[in-house]
N, C-alpha and C positions, 0 to 999 in steps of 0.2 A: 671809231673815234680816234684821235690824232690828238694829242696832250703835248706836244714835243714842242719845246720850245727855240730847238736848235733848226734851222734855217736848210740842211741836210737830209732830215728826217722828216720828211714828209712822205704819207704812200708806201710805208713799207709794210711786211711781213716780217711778227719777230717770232721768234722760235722761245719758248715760254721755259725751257729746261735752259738755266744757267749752263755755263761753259768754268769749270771751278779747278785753277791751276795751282799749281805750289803749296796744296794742304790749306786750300781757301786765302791765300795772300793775294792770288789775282781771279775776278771774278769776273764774266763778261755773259754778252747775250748774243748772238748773231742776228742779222738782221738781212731783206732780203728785199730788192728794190722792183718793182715792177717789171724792169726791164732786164732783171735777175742777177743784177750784178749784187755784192754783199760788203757787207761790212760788218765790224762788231763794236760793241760799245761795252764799256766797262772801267772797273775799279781798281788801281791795283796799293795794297794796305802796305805799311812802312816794311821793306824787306831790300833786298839786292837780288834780281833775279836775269835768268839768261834766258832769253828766246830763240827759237831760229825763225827762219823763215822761208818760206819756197817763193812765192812772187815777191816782188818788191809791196813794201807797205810805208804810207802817209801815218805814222802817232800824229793823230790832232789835240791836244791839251782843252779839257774844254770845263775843270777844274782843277784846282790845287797847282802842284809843280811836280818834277823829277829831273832826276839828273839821268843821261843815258852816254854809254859807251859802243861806238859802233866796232865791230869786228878790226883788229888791225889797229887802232887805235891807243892811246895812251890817254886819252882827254878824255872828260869826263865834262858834257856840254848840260847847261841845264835850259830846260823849256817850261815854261810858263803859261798859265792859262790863256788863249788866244792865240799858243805859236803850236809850231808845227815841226819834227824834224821827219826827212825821208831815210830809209831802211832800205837796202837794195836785197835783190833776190835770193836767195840763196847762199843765205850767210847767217851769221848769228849777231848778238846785240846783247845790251845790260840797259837793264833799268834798275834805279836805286832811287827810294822813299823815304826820307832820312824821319826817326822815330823824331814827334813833336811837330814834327808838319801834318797839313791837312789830306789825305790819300790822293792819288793821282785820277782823276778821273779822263778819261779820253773816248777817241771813237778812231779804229783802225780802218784807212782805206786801204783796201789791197787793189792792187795794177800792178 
């Protein structure tokens, strides 16, 4: 059964053990497409947190907001439910949740 309201997730395979990073601040599930490519989807709660990454990755916003800092950078860009920023490979990044807003929710494509 397929409950999923988002337009992306249709036909997957999700992997039922959460993915639980930074002492439970970012919570995620991976998922796993027919054709075997993945993605994860997930919560991240009010914090400032640093990621890396090995492929390049799509944050899709698909509630709340966040503000993110990409490697190299000095700005701090914010994205909104419905927007999208790209992450290149093999670098690191900032997401920050500011306390009184609603948790970030997203769904990473990795490419």
């Amino acid at each position: 059964m397929n409950t999923s309201t988002h337009p992306l997730l249709h036909n997957v395979s999700v992997k039922p053990q959460a993915n639980v990073y930074f002492d439970g601040k970012c919570v995620s599930h991976s998922i796993t497409f027919s054709d075997g490519t993945s993605k994860s989807v997930g919560v991240i709660f009010p914090s400032t947190l640093t990621f890396n990454t090995g492929a390049p990755e799509i944050m899709e916003c698909v509630g709340g907001s966040c503000e993110y800092k990409l490697d190299g950078s000095d700005a701090w860009l914010r994205s909104n439910e419905g927007e999208k920023f790209n992450v290149p490979g093999n670098t690191k990044f900032q997401i920050r949740v500011t306390e009184g807003f609603q948790a970030y929710h997203y769904i990473c494509h990795f490419g």
